[in-house]
N, C-alpha and C positions, 0 to 999 in steps of 0.2 A: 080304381085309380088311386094313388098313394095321395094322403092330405099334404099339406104345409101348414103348420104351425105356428102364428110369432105370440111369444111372453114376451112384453117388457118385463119392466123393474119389479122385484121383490121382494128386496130389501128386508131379510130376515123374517119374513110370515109364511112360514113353512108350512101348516096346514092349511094355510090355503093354497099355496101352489101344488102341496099334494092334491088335494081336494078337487081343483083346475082339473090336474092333470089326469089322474087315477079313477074320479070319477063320474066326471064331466065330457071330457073330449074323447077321452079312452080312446089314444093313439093306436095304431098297428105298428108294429116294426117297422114296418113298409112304407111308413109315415115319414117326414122331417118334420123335426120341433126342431126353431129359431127363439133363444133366450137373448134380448135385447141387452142384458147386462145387469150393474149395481143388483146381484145377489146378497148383499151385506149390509150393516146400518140397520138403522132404527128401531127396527123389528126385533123376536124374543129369538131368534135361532139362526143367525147366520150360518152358525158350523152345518146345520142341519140344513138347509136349503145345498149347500154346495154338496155335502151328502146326497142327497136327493137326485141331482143334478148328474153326479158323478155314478148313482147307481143304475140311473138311466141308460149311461154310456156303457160302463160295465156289462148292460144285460141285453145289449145288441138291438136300444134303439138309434135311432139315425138321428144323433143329436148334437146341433151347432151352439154353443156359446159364446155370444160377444165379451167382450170387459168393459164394462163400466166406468165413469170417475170413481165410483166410491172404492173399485178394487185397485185402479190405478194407484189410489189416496194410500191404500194399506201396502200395499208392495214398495210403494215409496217410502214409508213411513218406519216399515221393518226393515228396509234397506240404510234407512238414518241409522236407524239404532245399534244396528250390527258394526256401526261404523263409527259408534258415539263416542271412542278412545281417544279420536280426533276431536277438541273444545270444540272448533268450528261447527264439526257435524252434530258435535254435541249439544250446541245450542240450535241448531235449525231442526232436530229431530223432537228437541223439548217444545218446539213454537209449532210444529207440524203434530205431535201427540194430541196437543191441548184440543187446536182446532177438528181434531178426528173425532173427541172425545163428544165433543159440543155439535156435531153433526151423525152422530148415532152412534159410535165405537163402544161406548159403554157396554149396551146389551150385545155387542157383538164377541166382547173378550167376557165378558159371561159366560155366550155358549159356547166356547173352548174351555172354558175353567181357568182361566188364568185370570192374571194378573196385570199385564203386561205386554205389546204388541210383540213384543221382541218373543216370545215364551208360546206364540202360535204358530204349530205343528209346521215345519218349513213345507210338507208335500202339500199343504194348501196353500203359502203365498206362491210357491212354484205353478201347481195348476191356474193361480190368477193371470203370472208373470204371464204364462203364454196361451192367455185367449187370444183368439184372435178381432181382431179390429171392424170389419165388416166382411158383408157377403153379397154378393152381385145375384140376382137371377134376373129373370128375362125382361120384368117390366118393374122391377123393384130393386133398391139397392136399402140391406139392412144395416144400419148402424146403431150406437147406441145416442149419440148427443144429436150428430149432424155432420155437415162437410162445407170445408172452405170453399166456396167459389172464387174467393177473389186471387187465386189463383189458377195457373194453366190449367193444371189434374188435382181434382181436389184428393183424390187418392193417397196424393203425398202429403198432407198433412194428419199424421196419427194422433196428435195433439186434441185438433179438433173436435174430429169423432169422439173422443170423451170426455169432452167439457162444454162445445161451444152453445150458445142457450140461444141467438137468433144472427140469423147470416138471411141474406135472398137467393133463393134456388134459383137456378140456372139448369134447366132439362137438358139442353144439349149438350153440356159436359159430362153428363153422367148416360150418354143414349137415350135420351126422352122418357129416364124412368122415373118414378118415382119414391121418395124417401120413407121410409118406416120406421121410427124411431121412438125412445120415451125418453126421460133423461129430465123432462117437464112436465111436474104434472096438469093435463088437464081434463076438463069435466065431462060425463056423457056423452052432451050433445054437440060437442065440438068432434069428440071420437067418430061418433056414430053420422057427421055430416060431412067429415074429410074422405069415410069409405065409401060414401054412398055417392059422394059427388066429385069426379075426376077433376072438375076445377082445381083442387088443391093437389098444389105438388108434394104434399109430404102426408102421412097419416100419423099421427104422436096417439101411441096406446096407453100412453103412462094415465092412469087412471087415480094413483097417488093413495097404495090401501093400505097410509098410514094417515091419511085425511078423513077416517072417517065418521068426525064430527061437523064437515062441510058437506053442505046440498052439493048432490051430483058429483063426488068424489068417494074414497076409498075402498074401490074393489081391483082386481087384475082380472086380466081381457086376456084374450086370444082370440087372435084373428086366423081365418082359415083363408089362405090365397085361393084358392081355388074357387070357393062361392064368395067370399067375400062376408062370411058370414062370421059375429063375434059371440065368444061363449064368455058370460061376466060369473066371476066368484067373488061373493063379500066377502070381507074380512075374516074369520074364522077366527084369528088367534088373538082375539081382544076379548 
């Protein structure tokens, strides 16, 4: 019977999401791998994780990507700047650089070799522009931040999904499922007590494996829907 896979966040630590992946879970094709998002930031190889990602798909496995805030951040950001002729855009693209910079962009325009957001390869902000936002399956709905309830269909709020950091679930607006998300890091035993105990409505796998000078933080998880069962990789690229 085919697995399910969810990666949250990876945020540019490319061997170890290889490492996850290749030699850890060691998917089937027959498999679905679910990437929660924020592939970019902080990390040494953003270029190289969405590589990663992309050669995945290329080689005919059955692979979902969500987008992230942090790809949301760059797609916006390259969209200022292609448009900085305008003062206007010019100055909201200079105040949106800065903050990119100061929340991991640095090492990310490393690993493309540039200089400059504007100056990264456009078929990767194009592959960001159109991840898509979440994924319904039967007793689970994948996103990457979260969902508005405080509206009718939290559905329509795209916004949300990549940013929002605490809202209250509401099960019957989404069919009594529950939420899988990262977008926040937290520690082991919060991970390892959300999947074990269906009291909580949501499971957050962000593990945060740029944290890992805090107890009970920095590795990336993946969880198997089917058993419920989680495979942890530390850090690798520190």
């Amino acid at each position: 019977m085919p697995k399910r896979w969810v990666i949250p966040d990876i945020h540019g630590y490319v061997k170890t999401a290889t490492s996850l992946v290749t030699e850890l879970i060691k998917p089937m094709r027959s498999d679905e791998i679910y990437f929660l998002g924020d592939y970019v930031d902080r990390g040494p190889d953003s270029k190289g994780v969405i590589d990663f990602i992309r050669s995945l798909q290329k080689s005919g496995y059955n692979v979902t990507a969500l987008k992230g805030n942090h790809e949301d951040f760059m797609v916006e950001l390259y969209d200022a700047e292609k448009k900085s002729k305008n003062p206007w855009w010019h100055n909201f693209g200079n105040k949106k650089h800065k903050a990119w910079l100061e929340i991991g962009g640095k090492p990310t325009l490393a690993s493309f070799g540039v200089q400059h957001i504007r100056e990264v390869p456009a078929e990767y902000i194009e592959w960001m522009r159109n991840l898509t936002h979440f994924v319904e399956l039967d007793d689970f709905v994948l996103v990457h931040a979260g969902l508005n309830f405080k509206i009718e269909n939290p559905f329509d709020d795209l916004q949300s999904m990549l940013w929002l950091r605490e809202y209250e679930i509401k099960p019957e607006k989404i069919g009594g499922r529950r939420i899988i998300h990262g977008h926040v890091p937290v520690n082991m035993e919060l991970i390892t007590q959300s999947i074990r105990n269906k009291f909580y409505k949501f499971i957050d796998l962000d593990n945060g494996p740029y944290l890992t000078g805090k107890d009970g933080f920095g590795n990336l998880v993946a969880l198997e829907l089917g058993s419920m069962e989680m495979t942890i990789q530390y850090n690798m690229d520190l």
